[in-house]
C-alpha positions in Angstrom: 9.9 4.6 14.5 13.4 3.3 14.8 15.1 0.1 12.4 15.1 -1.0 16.5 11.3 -0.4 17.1 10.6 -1.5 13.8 12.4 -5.2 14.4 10.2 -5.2 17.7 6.9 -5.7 15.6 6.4 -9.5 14.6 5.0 -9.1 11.1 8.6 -6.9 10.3 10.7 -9.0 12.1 9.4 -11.9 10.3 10.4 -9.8 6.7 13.5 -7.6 7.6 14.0 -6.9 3.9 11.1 -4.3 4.1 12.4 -2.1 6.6 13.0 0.3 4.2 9.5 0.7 3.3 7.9 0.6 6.6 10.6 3.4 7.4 9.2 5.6 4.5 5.9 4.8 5.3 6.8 6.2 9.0 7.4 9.5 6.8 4.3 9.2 4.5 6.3 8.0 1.5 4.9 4.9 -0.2 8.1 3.0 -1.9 8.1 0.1 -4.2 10.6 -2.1 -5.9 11.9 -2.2 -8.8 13.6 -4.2 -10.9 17.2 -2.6 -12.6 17.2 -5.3 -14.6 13.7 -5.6 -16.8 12.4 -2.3 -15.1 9.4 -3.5 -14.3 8.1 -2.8 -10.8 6.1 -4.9 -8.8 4.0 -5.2 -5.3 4.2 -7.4 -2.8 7.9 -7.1 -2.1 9.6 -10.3 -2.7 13.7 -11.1 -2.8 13.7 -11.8 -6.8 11.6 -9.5 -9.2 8.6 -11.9 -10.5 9.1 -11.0 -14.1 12.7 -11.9 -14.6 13.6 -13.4 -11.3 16.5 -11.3 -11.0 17.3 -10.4 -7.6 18.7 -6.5 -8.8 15.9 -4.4 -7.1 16.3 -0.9 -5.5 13.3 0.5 -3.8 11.6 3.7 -5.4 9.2 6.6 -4.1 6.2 5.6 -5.8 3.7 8.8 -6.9 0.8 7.5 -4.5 -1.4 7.9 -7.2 -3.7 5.2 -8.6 -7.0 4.0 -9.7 -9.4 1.7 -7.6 -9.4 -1.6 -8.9 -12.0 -3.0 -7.4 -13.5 -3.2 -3.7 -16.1 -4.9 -1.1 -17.4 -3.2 1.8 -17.6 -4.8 4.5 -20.2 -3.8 7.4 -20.4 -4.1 11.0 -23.2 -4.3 13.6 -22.1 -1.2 14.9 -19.7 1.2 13.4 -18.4 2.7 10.2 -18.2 -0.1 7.3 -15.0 -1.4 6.3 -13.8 -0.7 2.8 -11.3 -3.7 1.0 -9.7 -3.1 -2.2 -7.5 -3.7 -4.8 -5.7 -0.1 -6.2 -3.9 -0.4 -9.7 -1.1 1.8 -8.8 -0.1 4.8 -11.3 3.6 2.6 -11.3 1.7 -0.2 -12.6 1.2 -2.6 -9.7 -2.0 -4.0 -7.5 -2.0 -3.2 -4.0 -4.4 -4.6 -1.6 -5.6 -2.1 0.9 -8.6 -0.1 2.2 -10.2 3.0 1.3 -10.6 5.5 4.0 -12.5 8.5 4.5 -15.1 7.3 2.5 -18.4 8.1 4.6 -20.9 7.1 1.5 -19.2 4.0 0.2 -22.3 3.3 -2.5 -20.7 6.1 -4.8 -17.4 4.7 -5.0 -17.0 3.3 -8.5 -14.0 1.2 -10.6 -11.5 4.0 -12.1 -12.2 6.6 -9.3 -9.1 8.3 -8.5 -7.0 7.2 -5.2 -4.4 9.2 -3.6 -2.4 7.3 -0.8 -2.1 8.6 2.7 -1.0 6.5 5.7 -2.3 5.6 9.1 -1.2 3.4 12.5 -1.8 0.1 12.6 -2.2 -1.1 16.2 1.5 -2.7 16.3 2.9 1.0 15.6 4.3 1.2 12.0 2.6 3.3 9.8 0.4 1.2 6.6 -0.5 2.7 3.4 -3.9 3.5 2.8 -5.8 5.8 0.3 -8.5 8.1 0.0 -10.6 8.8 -3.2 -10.4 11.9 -4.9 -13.1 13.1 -6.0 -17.0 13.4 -4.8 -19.5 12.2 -7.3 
């Protein structure tokens, strides 16, 4: 998608400042900010770091690695179930998002290991989402 097509979706509009990452995420590259100041990086994007309030942040290709958190599955009348959760991101950060892929969500347990991959949300920008890695 273009910055123009980008602008066109509400929820971007409403938060220009992360054009940037929905742009990446267009390319299946999860960034996050960080902070040049105190280093420390952080998730949900915000205009001042939330450590040391400075406002000297550069965005950074994160690994897309992490470690799930914790999670609820949420299930449907009819249909696959839905699967919340928090990830701890390799980077350090929580990110809330869903698990996908997951066909047998009763063997996903805390500390299995997440790999992020991305898919369309119905406005057309890409979201971060992540898959487990391994099959217990």
């Amino acid at each position: 998608m273009t910055r123009d097509e980008l602008l066109r979706d509400p929820y971007v509009a409403a938060f220009p400042e992360l054009v940037p990452f929905w742009e990446a995420a267009a390319r299946s590259v999860l960034l996050l900010p960080r902070c040049t100041v105190c280093g420390a990086t952080h998730w949900h994007p915000r205009a001042q770091c939330p450590f040391c309030r400075s406002d000297a942040l550069r965005w950074e290709q994160a690994s897309g690695r992490g470690t799930l958190h914790t999670f609820t599955v949420i299930r449907r009348p009819h249909g696959a179930p839905d699967l919340l959760a928090y990830v701890r991101l390799e980077e350090g950060p929580l990110m809330l998002t869903s698990i996908v892929g997951e066909e047998q969500p009763e063997r996903l347990r805390i500390g299995d290991a997440v790999q992020v991959t991305f898919r369309a949300v119905p406005e057309g920008r890409w979201a971060p989402v992540f898959r487990c890695q391994a099959i217990k």
